[in-house]
C-alpha positions as CSV (number, residue, x, y, z in Angstrom):
1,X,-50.1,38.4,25.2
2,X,-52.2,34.8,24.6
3,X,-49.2,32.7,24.0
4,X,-46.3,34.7,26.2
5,X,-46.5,31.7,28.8
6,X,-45.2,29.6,25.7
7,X,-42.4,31.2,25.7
8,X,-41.2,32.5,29.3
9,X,-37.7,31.4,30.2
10,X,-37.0,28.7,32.9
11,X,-37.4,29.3,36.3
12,X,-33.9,30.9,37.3
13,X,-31.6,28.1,39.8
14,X,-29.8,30.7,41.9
15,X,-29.9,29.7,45.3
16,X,-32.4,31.8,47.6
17,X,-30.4,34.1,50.1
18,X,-32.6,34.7,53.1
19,X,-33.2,38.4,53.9
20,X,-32.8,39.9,57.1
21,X,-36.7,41.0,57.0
22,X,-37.8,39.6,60.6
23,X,-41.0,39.5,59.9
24,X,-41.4,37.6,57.7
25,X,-43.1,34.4,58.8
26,X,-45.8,37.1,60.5
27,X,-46.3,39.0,57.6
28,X,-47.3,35.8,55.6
29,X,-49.5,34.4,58.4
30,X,-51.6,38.1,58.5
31,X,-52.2,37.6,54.6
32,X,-53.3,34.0,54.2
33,X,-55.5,35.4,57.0
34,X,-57.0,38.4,55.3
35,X,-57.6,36.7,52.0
36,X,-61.4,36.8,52.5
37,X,-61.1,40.3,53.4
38,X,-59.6,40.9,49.9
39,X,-62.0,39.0,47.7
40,X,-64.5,40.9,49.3
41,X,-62.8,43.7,48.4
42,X,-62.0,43.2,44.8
43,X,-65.6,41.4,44.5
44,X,-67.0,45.0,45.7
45,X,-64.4,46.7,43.2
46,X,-65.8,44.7,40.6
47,X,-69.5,44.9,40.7
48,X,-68.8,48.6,40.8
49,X,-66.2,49.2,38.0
50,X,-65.7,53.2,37.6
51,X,-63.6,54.6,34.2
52,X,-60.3,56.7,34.6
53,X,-60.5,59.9,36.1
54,X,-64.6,58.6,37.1
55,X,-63.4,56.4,40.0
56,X,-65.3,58.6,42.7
57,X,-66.7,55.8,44.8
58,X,-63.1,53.8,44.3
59,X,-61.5,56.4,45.4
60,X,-63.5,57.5,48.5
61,X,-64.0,53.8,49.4
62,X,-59.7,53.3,49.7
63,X,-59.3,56.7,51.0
64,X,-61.9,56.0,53.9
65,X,-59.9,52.8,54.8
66,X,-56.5,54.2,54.5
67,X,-57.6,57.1,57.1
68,X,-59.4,54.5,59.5
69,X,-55.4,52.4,59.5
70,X,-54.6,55.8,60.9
71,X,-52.3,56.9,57.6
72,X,-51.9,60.4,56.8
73,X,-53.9,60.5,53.7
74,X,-54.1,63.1,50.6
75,X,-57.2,62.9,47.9
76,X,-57.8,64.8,44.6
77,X,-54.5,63.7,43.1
78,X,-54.5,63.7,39.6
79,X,-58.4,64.3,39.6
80,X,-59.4,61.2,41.7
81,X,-55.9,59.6,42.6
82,X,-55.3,58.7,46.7
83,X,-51.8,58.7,48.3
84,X,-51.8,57.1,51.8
85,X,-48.3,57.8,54.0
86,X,-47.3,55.1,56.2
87,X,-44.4,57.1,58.7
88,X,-42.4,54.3,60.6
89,X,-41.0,54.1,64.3
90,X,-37.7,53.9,62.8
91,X,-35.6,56.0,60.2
92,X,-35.1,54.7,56.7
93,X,-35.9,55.1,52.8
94,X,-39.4,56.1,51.7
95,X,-40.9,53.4,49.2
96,X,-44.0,53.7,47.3
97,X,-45.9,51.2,46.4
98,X,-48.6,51.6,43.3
99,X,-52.1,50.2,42.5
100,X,-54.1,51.2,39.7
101,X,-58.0,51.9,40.1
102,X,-60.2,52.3,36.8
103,X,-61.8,49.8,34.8
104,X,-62.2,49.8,31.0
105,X,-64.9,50.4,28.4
106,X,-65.7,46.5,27.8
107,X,-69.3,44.7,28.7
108,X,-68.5,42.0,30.8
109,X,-69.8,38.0,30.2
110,X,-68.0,36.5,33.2
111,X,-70.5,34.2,34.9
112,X,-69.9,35.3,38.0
113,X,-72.0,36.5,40.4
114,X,-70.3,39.9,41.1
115,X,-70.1,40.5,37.8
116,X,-70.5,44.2,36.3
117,X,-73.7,45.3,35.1
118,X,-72.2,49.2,34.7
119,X,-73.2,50.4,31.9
120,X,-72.2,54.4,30.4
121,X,-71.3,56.6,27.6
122,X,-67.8,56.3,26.0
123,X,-66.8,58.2,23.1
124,X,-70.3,59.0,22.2
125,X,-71.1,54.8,22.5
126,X,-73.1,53.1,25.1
127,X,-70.9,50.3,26.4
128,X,-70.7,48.4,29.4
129,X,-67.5,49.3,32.5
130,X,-65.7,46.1,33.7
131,X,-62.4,45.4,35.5
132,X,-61.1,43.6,32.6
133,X,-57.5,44.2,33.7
134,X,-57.3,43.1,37.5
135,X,-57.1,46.8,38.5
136,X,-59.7,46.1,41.0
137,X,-57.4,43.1,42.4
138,X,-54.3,45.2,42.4
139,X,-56.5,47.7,44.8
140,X,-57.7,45.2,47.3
141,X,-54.1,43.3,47.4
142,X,-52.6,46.6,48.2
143,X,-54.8,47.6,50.5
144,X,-53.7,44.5,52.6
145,X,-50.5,45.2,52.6
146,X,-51.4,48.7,53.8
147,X,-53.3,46.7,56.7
148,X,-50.5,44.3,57.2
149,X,-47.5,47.5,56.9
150,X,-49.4,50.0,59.7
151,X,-49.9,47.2,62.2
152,X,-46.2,47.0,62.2
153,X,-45.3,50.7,62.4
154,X,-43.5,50.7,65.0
155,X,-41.2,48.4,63.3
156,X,-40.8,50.1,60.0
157,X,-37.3,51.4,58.8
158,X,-38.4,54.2,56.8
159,X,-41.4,55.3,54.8
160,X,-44.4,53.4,52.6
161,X,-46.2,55.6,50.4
162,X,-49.6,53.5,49.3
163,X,-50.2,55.0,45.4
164,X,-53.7,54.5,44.3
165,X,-53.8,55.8,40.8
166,X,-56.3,56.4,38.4
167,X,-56.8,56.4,34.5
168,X,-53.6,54.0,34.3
169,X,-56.0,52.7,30.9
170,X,-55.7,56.0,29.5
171,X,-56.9,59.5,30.0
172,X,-60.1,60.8,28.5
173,X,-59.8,63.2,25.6
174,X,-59.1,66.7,26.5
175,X,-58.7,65.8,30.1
176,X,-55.0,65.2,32.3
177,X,-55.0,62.1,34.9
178,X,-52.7,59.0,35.3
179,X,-49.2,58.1,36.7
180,X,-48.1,61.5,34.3
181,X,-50.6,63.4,36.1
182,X,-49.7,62.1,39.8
183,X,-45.9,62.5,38.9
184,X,-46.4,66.1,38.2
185,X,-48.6,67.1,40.8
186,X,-45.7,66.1,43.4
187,X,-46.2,62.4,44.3
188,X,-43.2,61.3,44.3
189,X,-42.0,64.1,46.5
190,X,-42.1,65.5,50.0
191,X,-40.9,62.7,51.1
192,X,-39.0,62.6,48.2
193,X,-39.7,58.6,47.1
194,X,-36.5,56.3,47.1
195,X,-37.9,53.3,45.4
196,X,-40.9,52.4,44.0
197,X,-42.5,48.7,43.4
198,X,-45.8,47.7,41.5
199,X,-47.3,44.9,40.6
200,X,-50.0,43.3,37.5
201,X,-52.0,40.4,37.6
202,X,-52.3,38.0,34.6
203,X,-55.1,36.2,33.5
204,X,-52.5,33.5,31.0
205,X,-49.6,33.1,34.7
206,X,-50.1,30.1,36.1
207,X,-51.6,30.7,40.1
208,X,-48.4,31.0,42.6
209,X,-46.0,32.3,40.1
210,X,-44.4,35.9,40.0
211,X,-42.5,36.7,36.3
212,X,-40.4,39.5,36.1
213,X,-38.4,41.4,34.0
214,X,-34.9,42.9,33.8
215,X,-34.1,46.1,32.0
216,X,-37.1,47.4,29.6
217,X,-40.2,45.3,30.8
218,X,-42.9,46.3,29.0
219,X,-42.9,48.5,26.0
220,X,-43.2,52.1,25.6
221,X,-46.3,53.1,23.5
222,X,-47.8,55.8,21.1
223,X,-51.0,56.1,20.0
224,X,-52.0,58.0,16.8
225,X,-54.3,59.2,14.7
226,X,-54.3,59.3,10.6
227,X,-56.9,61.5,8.8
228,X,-56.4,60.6,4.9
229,X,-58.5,62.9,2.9
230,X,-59.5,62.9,-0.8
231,X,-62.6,63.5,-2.8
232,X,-65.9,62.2,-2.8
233,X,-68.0,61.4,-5.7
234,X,-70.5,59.0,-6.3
235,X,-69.5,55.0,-6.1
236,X,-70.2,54.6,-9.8
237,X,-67.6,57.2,-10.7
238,X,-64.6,56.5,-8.9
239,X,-62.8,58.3,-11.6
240,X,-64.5,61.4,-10.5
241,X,-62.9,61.6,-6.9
242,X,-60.3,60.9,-5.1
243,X,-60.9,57.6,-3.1
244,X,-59.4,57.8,0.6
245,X,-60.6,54.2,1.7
246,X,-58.1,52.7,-1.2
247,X,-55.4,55.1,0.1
248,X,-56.3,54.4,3.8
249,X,-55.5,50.6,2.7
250,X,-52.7,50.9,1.2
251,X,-51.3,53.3,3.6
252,X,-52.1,50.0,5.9
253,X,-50.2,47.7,4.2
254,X,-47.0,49.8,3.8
255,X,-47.1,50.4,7.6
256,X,-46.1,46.9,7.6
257,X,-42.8,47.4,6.5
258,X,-41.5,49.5,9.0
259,X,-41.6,46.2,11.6
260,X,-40.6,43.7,9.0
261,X,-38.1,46.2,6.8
262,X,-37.2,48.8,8.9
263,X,-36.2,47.6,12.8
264,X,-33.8,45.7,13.9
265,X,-35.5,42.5,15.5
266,X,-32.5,40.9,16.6
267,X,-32.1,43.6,19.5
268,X,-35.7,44.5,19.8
269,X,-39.0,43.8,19.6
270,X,-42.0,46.9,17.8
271,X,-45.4,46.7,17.0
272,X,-47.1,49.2,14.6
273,X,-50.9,48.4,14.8
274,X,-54.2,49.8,13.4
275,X,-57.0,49.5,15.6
276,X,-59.6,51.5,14.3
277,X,-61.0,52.8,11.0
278,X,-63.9,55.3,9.8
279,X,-65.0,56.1,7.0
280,X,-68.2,56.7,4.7
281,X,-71.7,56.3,5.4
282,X,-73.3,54.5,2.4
283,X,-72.3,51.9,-0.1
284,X,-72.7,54.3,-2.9
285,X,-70.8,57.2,-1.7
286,X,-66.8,57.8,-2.0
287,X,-66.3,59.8,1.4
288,X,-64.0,62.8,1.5
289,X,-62.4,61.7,4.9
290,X,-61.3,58.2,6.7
291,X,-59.3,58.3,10.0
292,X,-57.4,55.7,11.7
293,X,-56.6,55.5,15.4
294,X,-53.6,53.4,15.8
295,X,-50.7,52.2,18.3
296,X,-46.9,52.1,18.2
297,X,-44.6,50.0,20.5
298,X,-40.9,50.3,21.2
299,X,-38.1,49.2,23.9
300,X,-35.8,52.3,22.9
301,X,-35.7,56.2,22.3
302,X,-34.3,55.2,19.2
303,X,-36.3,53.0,17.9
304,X,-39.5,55.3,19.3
305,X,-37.9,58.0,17.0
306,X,-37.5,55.8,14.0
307,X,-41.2,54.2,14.0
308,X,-42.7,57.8,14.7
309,X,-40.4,59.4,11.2
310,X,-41.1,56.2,9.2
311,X,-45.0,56.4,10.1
312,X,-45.1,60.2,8.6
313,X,-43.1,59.7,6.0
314,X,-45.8,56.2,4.6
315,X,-48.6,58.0,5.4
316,X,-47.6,61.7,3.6
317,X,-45.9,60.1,0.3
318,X,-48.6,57.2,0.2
319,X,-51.3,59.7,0.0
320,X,-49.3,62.2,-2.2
321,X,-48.7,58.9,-4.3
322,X,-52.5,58.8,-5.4
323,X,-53.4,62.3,-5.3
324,X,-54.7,62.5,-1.6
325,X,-53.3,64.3,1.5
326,X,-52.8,62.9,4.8
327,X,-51.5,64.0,8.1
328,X,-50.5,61.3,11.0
329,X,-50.4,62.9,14.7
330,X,-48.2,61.1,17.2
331,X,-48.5,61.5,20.3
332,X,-52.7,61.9,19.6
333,X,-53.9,60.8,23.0
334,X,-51.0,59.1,25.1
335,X,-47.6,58.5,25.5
336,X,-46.2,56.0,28.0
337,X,-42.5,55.5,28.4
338,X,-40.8,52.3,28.4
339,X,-41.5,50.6,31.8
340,X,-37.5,49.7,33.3
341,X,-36.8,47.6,35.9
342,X,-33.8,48.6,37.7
343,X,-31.1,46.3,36.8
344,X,-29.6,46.5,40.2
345,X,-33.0,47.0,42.2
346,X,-34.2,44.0,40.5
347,X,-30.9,41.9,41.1
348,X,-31.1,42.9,45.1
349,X,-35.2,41.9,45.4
350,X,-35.1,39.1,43.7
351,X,-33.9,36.3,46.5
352,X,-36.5,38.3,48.1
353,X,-39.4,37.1,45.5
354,X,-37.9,33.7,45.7
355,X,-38.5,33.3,49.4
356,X,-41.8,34.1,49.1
357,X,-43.0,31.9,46.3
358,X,-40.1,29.6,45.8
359,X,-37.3,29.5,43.5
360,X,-38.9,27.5,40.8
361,X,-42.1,29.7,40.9
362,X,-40.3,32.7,40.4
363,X,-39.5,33.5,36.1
364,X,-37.7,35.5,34.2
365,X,-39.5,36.4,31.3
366,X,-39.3,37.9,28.2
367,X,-40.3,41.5,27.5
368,X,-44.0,42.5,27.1
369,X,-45.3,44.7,24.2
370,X,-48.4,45.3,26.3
371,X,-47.5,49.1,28.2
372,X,-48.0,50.6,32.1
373,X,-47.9,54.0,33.1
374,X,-45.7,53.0,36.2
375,X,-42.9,54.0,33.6
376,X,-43.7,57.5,35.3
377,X,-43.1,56.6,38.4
378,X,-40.0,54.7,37.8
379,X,-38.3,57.3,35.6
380,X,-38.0,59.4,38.6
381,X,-37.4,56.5,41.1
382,X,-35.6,53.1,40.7
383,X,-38.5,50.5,40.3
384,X,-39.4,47.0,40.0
385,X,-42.5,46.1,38.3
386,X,-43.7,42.4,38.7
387,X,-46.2,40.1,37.5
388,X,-48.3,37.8,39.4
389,X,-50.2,34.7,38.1
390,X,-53.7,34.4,38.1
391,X,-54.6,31.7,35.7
392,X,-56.2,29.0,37.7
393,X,-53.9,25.6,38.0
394,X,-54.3,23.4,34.9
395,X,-55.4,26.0,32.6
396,X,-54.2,26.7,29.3
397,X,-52.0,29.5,28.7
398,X,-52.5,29.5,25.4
399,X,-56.8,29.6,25.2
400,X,-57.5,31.4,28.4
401,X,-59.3,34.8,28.1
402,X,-56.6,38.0,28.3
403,X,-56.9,41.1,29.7
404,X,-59.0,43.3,28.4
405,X,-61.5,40.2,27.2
406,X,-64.9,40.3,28.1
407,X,-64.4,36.7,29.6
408,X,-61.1,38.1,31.6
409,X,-61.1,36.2,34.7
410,X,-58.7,35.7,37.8
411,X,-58.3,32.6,40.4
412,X,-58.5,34.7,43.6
413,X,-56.2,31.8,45.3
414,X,-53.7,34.6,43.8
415,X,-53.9,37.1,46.1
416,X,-52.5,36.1,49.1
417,X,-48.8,35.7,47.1
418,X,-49.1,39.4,45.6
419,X,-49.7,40.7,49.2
420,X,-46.5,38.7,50.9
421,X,-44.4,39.6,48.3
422,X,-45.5,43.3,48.3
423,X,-45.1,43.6,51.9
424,X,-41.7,41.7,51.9
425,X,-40.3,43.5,49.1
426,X,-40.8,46.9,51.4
427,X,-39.7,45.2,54.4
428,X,-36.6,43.7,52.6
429,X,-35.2,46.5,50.9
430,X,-36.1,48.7,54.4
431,X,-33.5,46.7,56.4
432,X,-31.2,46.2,53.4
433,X,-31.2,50.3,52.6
434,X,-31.9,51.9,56.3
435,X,-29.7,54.9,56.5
């Protein structure tokens, strides 16, 4: 995502149409003035990073605050997952609105002061636990709003449901969690959810920009795993086996093909990537076994379905090819769908965004290959999904540390545009939609 910035369209020129949100000018005065309450917040969130389906102290932490704002409050959701209900005075559509909560498997060289020193036991490895994707600042923005919301309730045309989700990074092997999780387990029911808006923060945005996305926004995603097995014999006697790492390679190279041969680029963008490889012990040893963990992107059904057949069909005839077997399983962990933002929704909301961080800060970008599980949540709702800068003015889009980076760090000067346009975009759509 290093050099996206290089290539975001221009700011969009349609004129800003005010909204009939009231509040407005109050809503924006209460979050400039409870930006030190969320950077204490997300600083707390931070030094105490928790792993998906682990966020027990994140989760009682926002629970315990959500209760104290008086909200009706449900726990246990998808193993550790938090729904706060916000009823207002006044009838109206129910909106949720979505924050992520875990942290990923990455050892953290920030040189902050709040910085993670978490350390645990991942896939057998002893790693470090950071908020390397702004999870925790997503949390502590959202948790204004929910502040800023139920001192207004009274006021409120309609419903706010306050998501707080966990394992958006993925769910741990063998275990269920995430938006998937949250969806099935009734979240988006009872009050059945109209609309539902979420938000990301990038490390590579400029400070007091929101980019969004019409149509597909970010990609839908498969991850997989390859086992290529052959025979082993000893390193000086190739000949005697059947050597798997050669297959595994070539197998690597002719997945290749499929982006470069195989889709159509000119409509849209996939990525088929390796990520990890195992195989052998000893430098004198042809293993039997090497398996690959991998990840597939797409925009479409159909072009999910084509990258998923052309994967099986590499991987089976390259091995068969040199006298090997292999086997590729897709799904092996996850499978995200493409996150869509409602052409329409997005269309209505956006003078919305525009009064709240001005025309020229507000971008439409391209599509991301990067993937959210807020697809969930938006294949049974309309949703807009938005991304707010964080890259501190006059930094370089281009050599600033991503997310997911052990160096991944956020200007906090952000937060107090992610909370006015979350709490606009509820209180605009309320008095736009009010039945």
């Amino acid at each position: 995502m290093k050099n996206l910035l290089l290539s975001l369209c221009c700011a969009l020129t349609l004129p800003v149409f005010a909204q009939t949100n009231p509040f407005k000018d109050i809503v924006n005065k209460k979050a400039d003035s409870l930006q030190s309450q969320v950077v204490a917040w997300r600083r707390d969130f931070h030094e105490h990073p928790e792993l998906g389906n682990r966020e027990i102290r994140t989760s009682g932490i926002v629970a315990d605050y959500l209760r104290s704002l008086g909200l009706e409050v449900k726990t246990g959701i998808a193993t550790t997952g938090v729904v706060g209900i916000l009823k207002g005075g006044k009838p109206g559509p129910v909106i949720a609105l979505r924050s992520d909560m875990d942290a990923l498997p990455v050892t953290e060289r920030t040189p902050v002061p709040f910085a993670s020193k978490v350390t645990t036991v991942y896939k057998g490895e002893q790693v470090g636990v950071m908020h390397a994707c702004g999870h925790d600042s997503h949390m502590a923005m959202l948790m204004a709003v929910a502040k800023i919301l139920s001192s207004m309730k009274s006021e409120l045309h309609g419903t706010v449901k306050f998501i707080f989700q966990p394992a958006e990074e993925g769910v741990p092997t063998g275990e269920v969690g995430g938006a998937e999780e949250m969806v099935k387990e009734g979240v988006m029911e009872n009050p059945k959810v109209d609309v539902v808006f979420g938000m990301h923060i990038f490390s590579f945005m400029p400070v007091g920009t929101i980019t969004y996305h019409s149509g597909g926004a970010m990609a839908g995603v498969n991850d997989m795993k390859i086992v290529v097995t052959g025979k082993s014999s000893h390193g000086s006697q190739p000949w005697a086996g059947v050597d798997p790492i050669v297959v595994s390679a070539q197998i690597i190279n002719n997945l290749q093909t499929i982006v470069s041969r195989n889709v159509n680029l000119t409509q849209n963008p996939a990525v088929v990537t390796i990520g990890a490889i195992k195989g052998g012990n000893r430098s004198n040893i042809i293993p039997e076994k090497v398996e690959m963990l991998g990840t597939l992107r797409t925009f479409s059904t159909k072009d999910e379905q084509l990258l998923i057949t052309r994967v099986k069909q590499i991987v089976t005839k390259t091995a068969e090819a040199e006298g090997a077997t292999a086997e590729a399983t897709i799904p092996y962990e996850s499978h995200y769908p493409v996150t869509y933002n409602n052409p329409q929704l997005t269309a209505q909301m956006l003078p919305t965004l525009q009064g709240v961080a001005g025309a020229d800060n507000v971008i439409a970008g391209p599509a991301l290959t990067g993937s959210e599980d807020f697809s969930f949540f938006a294949n049974k709702a309309p949703g807009l999904f938005i991304f707010l800068g964080g890259m501190p003015k006059g930094g370089d889009a281009a050599t600033v540390p991503v997310n997911h980076s052990p160096d991944f760090f956020i200007d906090e000067s952000a937060f107090p545009l992610g909370v006015k346009a979350m709490c606009n975009l509820t209180l605009d759509y309320m008095t736009l939609n009010s039945k």
